[in-house]
N, C-alpha and C positions, 0 to 999 in steps of 0.2 A: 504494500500500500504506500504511495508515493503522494503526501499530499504537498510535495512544491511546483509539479504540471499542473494543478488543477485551475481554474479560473473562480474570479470572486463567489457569483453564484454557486456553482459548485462545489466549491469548500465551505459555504455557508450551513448548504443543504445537507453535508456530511456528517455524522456524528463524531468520527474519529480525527477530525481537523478544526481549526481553527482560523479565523482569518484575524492578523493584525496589521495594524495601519501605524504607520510611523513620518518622525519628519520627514524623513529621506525618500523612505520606500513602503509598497505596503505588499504583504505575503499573505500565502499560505503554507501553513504550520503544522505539525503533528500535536492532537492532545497531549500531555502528559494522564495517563489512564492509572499509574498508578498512584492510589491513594494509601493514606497511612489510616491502619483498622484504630487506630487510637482518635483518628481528626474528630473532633466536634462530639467527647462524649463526658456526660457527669461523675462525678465519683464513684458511684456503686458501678456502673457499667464497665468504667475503665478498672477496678480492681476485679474482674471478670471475666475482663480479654487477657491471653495470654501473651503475654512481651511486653503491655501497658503497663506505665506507673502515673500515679496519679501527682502530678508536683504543685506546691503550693508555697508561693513566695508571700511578701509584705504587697505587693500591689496586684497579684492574680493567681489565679489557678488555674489550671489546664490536665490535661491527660497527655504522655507522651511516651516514647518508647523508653522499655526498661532500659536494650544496651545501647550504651557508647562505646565508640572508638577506643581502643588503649593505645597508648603509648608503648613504641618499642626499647626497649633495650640498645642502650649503649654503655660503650668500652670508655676508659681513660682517655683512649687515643682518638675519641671523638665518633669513630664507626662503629655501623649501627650492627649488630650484632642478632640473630632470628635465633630461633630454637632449630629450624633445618641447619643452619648453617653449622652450627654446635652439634647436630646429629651426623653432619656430612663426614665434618672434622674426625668424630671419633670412629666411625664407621672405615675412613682412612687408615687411620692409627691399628686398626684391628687387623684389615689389611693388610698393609705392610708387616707386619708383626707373623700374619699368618703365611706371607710368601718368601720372608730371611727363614724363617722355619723351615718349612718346605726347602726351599735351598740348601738349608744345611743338610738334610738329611737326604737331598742328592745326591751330594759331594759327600756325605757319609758311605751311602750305598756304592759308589762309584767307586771308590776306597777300597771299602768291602770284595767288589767283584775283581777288581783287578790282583788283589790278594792270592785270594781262589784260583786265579789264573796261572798265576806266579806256580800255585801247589800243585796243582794241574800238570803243569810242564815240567817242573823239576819232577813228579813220580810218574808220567813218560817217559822223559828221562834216562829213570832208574832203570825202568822194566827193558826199555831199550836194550842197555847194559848188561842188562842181567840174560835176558836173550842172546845177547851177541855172546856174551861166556859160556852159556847151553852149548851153543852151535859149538865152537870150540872145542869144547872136548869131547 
């Protein structure tokens, strides 16, 4: 739905547009459709709807949404610091931690086989020898 093609009349006759008129220029606009479930309600009603709080100052009262915006989290060093970023962080750290492991027990294992290899060939070797002295006598 594109209400900036439309012409006067036919943005007027729309529900979901509007027409405004300004110094400069005059358009057609999309409603804003959403409304807030707290706009325009008395006390008992807004302590009813769920996410409404009911606020009341020195010069009025009104119904408005329970949350607000928080504030994030910052460092000494001025930057702003998330909870992903602190889960990225240590999810790294775990990482790394789990692939110098893994590594080492590469170069363990690699260690290990070439050992075997070593025993391997020297009791070849032997049996070699010990063959060649059968045949001999």
């Amino acid at each position: 739905m594109d209400c900036k093609k439309k012409t006067k009349e036919s943005c007027k006759t729309s529900t979901k547009c509007t027409y405004a008129t300004g110094k400069v220029r005059s358009y057609c606009k999309k409603k804003n459709m959403t409304k807030s479930l707290c706009k325009k309600k008395n006390e008992t009603k807004c302590k009813r709807v769920r996410g409404c709080k009911f606020a009341s100052g020195t010069k009025r009262k009104f119904c408005r949404k329970n949350v607000t915006k928080r504030r994030k989290k910052t460092t000494k060093g001025g930057g702003k610091i998330t909870n992903t970023e602190v889960m990225l962080d240590e999810r790294i750290k775990k990482n790394t931690i789990d692939i110098d492991s893994h590594n080492n027990r590469i170069t363990e294992n690699t260690r290990k086989v070439g050992i075997s290899l070593q025993n391997i060939r020297a009791a070849v070797d032997r049996i070699e020898n010990l063959e060649g002295r059968m045949d001999e006598s």
